[in-house]
C-alpha positions, 0 to 999 in steps of 0.5 A: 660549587654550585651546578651549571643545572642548578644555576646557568650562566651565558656564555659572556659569564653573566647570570642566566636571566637578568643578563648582568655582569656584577659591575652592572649592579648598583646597590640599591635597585628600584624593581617595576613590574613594567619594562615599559616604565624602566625609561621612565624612572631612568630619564631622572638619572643624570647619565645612564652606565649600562642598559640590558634587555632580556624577555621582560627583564629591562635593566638600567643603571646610572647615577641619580643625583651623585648616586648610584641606582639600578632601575629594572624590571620583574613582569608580572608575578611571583614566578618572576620575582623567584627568578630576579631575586635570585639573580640579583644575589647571586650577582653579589654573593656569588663568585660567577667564576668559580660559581662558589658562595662567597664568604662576606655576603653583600646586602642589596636594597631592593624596593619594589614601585607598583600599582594595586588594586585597594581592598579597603573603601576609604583607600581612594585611587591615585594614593600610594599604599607603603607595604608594611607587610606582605601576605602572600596568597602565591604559594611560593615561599612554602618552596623554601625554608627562609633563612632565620624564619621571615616568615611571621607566624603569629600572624599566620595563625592569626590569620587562619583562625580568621580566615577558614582558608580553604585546603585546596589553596596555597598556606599564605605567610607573612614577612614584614618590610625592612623597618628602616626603609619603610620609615624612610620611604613611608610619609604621611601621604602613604597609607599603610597596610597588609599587602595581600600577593596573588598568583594571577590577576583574575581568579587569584584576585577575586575576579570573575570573567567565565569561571566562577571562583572556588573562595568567593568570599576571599576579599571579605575575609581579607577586609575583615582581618587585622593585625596590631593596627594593620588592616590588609589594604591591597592585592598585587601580584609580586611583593610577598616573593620580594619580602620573602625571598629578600630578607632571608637572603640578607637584603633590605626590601619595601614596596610602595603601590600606586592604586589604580583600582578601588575593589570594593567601590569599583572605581578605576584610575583614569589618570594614574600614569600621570600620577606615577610619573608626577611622584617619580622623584619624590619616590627616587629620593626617598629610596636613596635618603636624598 
């Protein structure tokens, strides 16, 4: 059984956060980082069964097009993500009644809409980058011991020896998307890439108000760097938890951002919320292979 301390519960018998009930979960759930945006990809539904508010924690669940679809959102940041993952598993492999794990596991899809920033000159904005794989810069998977090792550790090295990481930051690591996914979901209007998951927006991405940087020479260092074909294409602030956190709990995951911002050539999107909006189906029906 697991503890009320390690895993609170409301008093409805929900799980802590995330405010859900079990039947309140579909098996394929689209994470974005805006609860702002949650009506935006729910109004697509065809009817909407259950809709649950929580802090920044927005969930909606219905039917899109016969079938069922879970459109919630994260905030910003892997501390985030750490929360929502496990929620969402413990919604499906837990029992919240006797809090015992269940012996047949059940596997969720779990794909991350976002936007990003673009660490490579010819990524222009308004192109949705697919992560192939996620390198997270965050800190947080060296919390856990992934199950089976997600972790890539060939690049890792790789990446090391590139690199001249500084000690006093985080170890980065690796995960790859589910294969079938990002087959699914990546077309040739998306790019393909290394996506690189910072822990802030400003330092943690190289950008600099008042205080000057401890790695100033981080995004050289990410742009120069690749790996059997990949090149790190962009930096965001959740898709490394998501992959990380995902997989060695059983589940199928992907993230495809929207950029917004070009770091090196400065240029920013004026118009990327249209943008998102206009790519909401295409995007619904990749994800449920419609």
């Amino acid at each position: 059984m697991i503890q009320a301390s390690e895993f609170p519960q409301n008093a409805d018998g929900s799980v802590y956060h995330l405010h859900l009930q079990p039947e309140q979960l579909a098996p394929t759930v689209v994470l974005l980082g805006d609860p702002g945006r949650v009506p935006t990809f729910s109004k697509y539904m065809e009817r909407i069964d259950h809709k649950q508010m929580n802090r920044e924690i927005c969930t909606h669940t219905g039917v899109y097009k016969g079938k069922p679809l879970t459109v919630l959102s994260t905030g910003m940041g892997t501390d985030n993500l750490d929360i929502v993952i496990n929620e969402l598993d413990a919604l499906v492999n837990v029992d919240l009644k006797t809090r015992e794990i269940k012996d047949q596991k059940t596997s969720l899809t779990l794909v991350r809409i976002g936007t990003c920033g673009s660490l490579q000159e010819n990524i222009e904005v308004n192109k949705f980058i697919a992560s192939a794989c996620a390198f997270g810069i965050d800190g947080l998977m060296n919390f856990y011991k992934p199950a089976n090792d997600v972790c890539d550790r060939k690049m890792q090295e790789a990446f090391l020896n590139h690199a001249e990481w500084l000690k006093t930051l985080p170890i980065p690591y690796f995960v790859k998307a589910s294969d079938e996914l990002l087959e699914r979901i990546a077309k040739d209007d998306m790019y393909r890439g290394i996506t690189a998951t910072a822990q802030g927006f400003y330092g943690p991405q190289g950008r600099v108000l008042r205080l000057p940087l401890a790695f100033p020479q981080m995004h050289d260092v990410m742009k120069s760097f690749a790996y059997n074909g990949l090149k790190i294409t962009n930096l965001e602030m959740e898709t490394s938890a998501l992959y990380g956190l995902g997989q060695s709990l059983g589940h199928q995951t992907m993230t495809a951002c929207l950029v917004v911002a070009n770091r090196v050539t400065k240029k920013f999107s004026e118009n990327y919320k249209k943008t998102m909006e206009d790519s909401i189906e295409m995007l619904l029906d990749r994800i449920l292979d419609i």
